[in-house]
N, C-alpha and C positions, 0 to 999 in steps of 0.2 A: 504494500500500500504506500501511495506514495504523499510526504508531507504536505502540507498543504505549502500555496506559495508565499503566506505569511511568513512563516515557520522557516523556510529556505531564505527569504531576506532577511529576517533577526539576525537569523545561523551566519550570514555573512556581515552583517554590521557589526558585531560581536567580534568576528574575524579583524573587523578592517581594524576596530576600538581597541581591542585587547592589547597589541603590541605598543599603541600611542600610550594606553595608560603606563603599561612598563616604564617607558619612557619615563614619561612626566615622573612616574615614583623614583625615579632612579635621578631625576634633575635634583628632586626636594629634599632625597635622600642627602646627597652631595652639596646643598646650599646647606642643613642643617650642620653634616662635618664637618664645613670649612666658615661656619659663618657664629656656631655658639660653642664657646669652651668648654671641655670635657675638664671638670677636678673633684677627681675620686673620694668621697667621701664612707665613710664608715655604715653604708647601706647598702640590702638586697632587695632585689625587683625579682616578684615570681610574680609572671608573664601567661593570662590565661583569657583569650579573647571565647572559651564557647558558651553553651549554654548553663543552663540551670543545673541539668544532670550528670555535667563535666565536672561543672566546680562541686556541687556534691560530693562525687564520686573521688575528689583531689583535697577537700577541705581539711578531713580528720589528720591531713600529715601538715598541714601550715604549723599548727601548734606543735606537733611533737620538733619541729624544728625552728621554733620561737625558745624550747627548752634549751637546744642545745649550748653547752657550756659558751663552746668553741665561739657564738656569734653572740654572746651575751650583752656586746659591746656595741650591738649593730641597731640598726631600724630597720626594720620590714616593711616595704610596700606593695602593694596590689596593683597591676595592671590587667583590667577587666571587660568581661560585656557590661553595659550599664544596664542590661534586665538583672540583672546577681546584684545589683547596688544595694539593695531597700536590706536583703537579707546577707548579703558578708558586712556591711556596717553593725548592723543587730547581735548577729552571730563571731564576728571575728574582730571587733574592733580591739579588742584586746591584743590580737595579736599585732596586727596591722597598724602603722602609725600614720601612715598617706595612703589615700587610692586614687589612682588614674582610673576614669570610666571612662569609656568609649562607644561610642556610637557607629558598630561595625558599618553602619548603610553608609554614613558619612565618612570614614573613614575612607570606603573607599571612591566613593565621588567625587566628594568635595575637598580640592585642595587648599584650599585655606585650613580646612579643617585638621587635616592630616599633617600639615605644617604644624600647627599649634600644639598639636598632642607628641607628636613626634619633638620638638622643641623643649617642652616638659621635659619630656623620659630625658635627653641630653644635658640641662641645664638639671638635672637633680642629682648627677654627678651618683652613681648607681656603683659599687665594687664589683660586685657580684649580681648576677640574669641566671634565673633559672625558668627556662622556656618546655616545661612539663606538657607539651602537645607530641602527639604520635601521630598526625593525621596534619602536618607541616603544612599552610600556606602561602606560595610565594611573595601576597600582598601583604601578611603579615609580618616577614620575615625584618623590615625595614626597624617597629621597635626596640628589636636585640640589635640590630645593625649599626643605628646611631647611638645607641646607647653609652657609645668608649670604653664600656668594660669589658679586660682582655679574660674576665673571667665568666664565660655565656656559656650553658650547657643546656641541651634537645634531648630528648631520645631518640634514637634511631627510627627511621619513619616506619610504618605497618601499614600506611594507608597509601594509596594510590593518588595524589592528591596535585601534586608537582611535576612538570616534564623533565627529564634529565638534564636540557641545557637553565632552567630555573635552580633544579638543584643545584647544578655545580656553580652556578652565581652564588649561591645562598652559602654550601658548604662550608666556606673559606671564614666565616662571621663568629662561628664555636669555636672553643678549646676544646670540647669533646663532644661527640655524639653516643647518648651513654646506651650501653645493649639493656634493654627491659623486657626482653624474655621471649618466646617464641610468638606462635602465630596457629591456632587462636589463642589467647588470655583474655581472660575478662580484666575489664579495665581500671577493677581496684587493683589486682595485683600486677595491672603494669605501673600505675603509680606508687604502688610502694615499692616496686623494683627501683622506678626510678629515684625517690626519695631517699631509700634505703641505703646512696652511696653519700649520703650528705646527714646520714643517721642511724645510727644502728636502734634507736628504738623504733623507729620508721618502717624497717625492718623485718619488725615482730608485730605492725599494728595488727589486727584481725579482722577490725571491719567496721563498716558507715557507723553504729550507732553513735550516735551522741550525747553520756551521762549527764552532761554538764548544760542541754536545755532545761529554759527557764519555763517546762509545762508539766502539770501532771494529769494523770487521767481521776477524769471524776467519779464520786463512786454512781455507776448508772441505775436508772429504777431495776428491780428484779425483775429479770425475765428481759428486759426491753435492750436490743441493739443497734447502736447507731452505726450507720453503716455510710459511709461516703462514697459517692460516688464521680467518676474523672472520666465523660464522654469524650471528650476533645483528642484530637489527633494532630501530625503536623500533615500528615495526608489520607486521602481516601480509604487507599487499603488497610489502613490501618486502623480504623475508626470503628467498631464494632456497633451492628444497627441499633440505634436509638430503641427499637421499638423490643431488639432482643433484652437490653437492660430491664425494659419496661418490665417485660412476662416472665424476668428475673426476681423482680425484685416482689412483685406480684404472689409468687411462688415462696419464696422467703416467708413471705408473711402470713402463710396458708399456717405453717408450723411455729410462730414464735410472734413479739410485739417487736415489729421494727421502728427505727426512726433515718427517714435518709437525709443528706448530704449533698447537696450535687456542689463540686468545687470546679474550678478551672476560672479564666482568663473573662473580660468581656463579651468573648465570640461563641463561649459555651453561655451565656447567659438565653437567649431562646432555646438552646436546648434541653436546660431546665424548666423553663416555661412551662416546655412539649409535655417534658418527664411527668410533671405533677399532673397534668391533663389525663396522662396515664393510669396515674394509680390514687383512686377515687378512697379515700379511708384511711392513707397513709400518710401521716406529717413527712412532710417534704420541704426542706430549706434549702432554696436557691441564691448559695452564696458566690454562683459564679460572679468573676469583674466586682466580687463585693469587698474580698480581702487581698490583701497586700500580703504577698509570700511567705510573712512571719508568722500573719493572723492565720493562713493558709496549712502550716508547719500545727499550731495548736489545735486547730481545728481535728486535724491529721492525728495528732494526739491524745486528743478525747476523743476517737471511735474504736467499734471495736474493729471494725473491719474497712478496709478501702479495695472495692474493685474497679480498676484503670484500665483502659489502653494504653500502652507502652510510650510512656510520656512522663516529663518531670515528676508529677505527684508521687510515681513509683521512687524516685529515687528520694524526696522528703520523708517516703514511709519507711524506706531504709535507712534513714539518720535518726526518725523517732520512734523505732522499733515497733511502728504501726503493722499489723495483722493487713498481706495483702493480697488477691488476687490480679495478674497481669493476664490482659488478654493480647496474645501477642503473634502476628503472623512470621516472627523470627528474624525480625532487621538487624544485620550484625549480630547475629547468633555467634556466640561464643564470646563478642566480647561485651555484647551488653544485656543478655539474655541468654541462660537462664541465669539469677541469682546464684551464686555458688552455696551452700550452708554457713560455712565456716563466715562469709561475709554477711548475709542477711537471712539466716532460718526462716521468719515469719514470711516473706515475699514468695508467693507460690505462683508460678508461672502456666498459661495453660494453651497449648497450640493447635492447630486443626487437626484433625484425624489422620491427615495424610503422613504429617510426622512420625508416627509412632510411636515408641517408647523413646523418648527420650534420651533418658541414661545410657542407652543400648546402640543408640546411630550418631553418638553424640558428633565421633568424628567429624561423620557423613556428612550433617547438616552443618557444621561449621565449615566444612571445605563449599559446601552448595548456598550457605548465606550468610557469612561474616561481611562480604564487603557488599551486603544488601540483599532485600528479599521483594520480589511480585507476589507474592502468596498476599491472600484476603481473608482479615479477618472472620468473614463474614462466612466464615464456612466452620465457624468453631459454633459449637452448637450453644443452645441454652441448658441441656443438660447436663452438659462436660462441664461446664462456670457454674450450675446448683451444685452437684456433688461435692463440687470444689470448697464453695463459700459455706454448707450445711460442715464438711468436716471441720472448718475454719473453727466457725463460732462455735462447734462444740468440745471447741479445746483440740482436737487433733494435727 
């Protein structure tokens, strides 16, 4: 089938764009180097532009290496997505004594923009970059680049992300590209691989939760559970049918007193709407676009249960040791699905039938969808997700 002829004009505007932006990054790159003073002061920049479930998944090792003896002396700063702002200020400002947000859209369009931020990172005179991404971006690469300090370290890349003549641009900017372990790893223990040479307790961490939030769980009425729920997706196949939730949760409440939950962003806000239109007898709070990622995290931590699609709120429920179901068609199997035990127990993942046994192909499906899956949620039943969430809440 052949594209349409929209689709074939982007595809070549993109073409013509692409190589002009290099450029230009590479001009602004070179006006920062030669035009603001590099002096090394008694601070480290860890460097982490993804999203919510990235810094999640990267967070529990900031502090174990705020401990260490060796930098007791230093200041730690954040360079970030500014969606993570609201909750690494909340959660980490302890550690952290500065944060650069950034606005990755602007970042890379707008070059004034990218000037100013890049300008930052150079005039704060940084000792030490640690650039803990495995999935390297050539537009990002510029951060660590002007930074002046001769001590930047990456991980070795696992993702397919850069062409070899970007890389070998980029290469030459580290002291080391450090090895964080094979191919698939789930991507707490590529980060503690990678943390692990700048910490030996980093090393031994075990996993997301996090002792030290400031929520507890309420004691709930007897018998009644509150259950959250996280429709939203970042695409189609991914998004498990609204109406399957529905005659889930419907079912749920055939055997017990529920109360639900719907979380997510402003854009899940009519899907909540939808949800409660569904289920005629059941309190339902639509807190989508209502809380702010910390309110979101507590929320998360008074239920008893959360059933998602494989989206941030899965990796909040692994820092607040919330009880969780994932409904997930396998995106990056192996490194970010399934949960492993050792890192998050409570997170139970549950795939389409086609899958199999899990444990048993684990290989197979890692080699068929680490670097991404077409598989449809929509083909995971409503009964494989009741089984699931009935063992959940009865303690199993």
């Amino acid at each position: 089938m052949k594209a349409p002829i929209s689709e074939l004009i982007s595809n070549w505007v993109y073409r013509f764009k692409y190589p002009f932006k290099l450029w230009v990054y590479e001009l602004i790159d070179q006006w920062i180097l030669f035009s603001v003073p590099y002096r090394p002061q008694k601070k480290i920049l860890i460097y982490r532009l993804d999203l919510i479930g990235d810094y999640l998944m990267c967070r529990p090792f900031f502090s174990v290496l705020r401990r260490e003896k060796r930098w007791e002396d230093f200041s730690f700063s954040l360079a970030g997505n500014q969606q993570v702002k609201e909750l690494a200020e909340s959660m980490d400002s302890t550690v952290f004594t500065d944060f650069i947000w950034i606005d990755r859209a602007r970042f890379i369009n707008s070059w004034g923009y990218r000037f100013r931020i890049l300008r930052a990172v150079r005039h704060a005179g940084f000792e030490m970059v640690l650039y803990p991404s495995h999935t390297r971006q050539y537009w990002l690469e510029s951060i660590v680049r002007v930074s002046g300090s001769s001590k930047v370290y990456t991980g070795k890349a696992v993702g397919h992300y850069m062409s070899s003549s970007e890389k070998s641009w980029s290469d030459h900017v580290y002291k080391s590209h450090l090895s964080t372990g094979p191919v698939p790893l789930f991507e707490f223990y590529r980060n503690r691989n990678f943390f692990g040479y700048f910490s030996e307790e980093a090393s031994r961490l075990p996993g997301l939760m996090d002792q030290n939030l400031p929520y507890s769980n309420s004691n709930f009425e007897s018998g009644q559970k509150v259950i959250s729920i996280a429709p939203g997706a970042s695409t189609r196949n991914r998004r498990w049918p609204l109406s399957n939730f529905g005659e889930l949760l419907l079912k749920l409440s055939e055997s017990r007193s529920i109360e639900v939950k719907v979380l997510g962003g402003p854009v899940e806000f009519l899907l909540g709407e939808e949800l409660i239109q569904m289920l005629p007898g059941i309190p339902v709070q639509n807190l989508a676009g209502k809380r702010s990622l910390t309110q979101s995290m507590e929320e998360l931590r008074n239920s008893d249960l959360l059933i998602s699609n494989e989206s941030s709120p899965v990796h909040m429920a692994a820092t607040t040791g919330t009880t969780c179901i994932v409904i997930s068609q396998g995106n990056h199997f192996g490194r970010w699905n399934p949960y492993p035990k050792e890192v998050a127990s409570w997170i139970q993942t549950v795939y389409p039938a086609s899958f199999g046994e899990v444990n048993d192909k684990y290989d197979s499906l890692a080699a068929m969808y680490h670097d991404g899956s077409e598989e449809d949620v929509a083909g995971i039943s409503v009964d494989h997700v009741l089984e699931a969430a009935r063992n959940l809440l009865n303690g199993n």
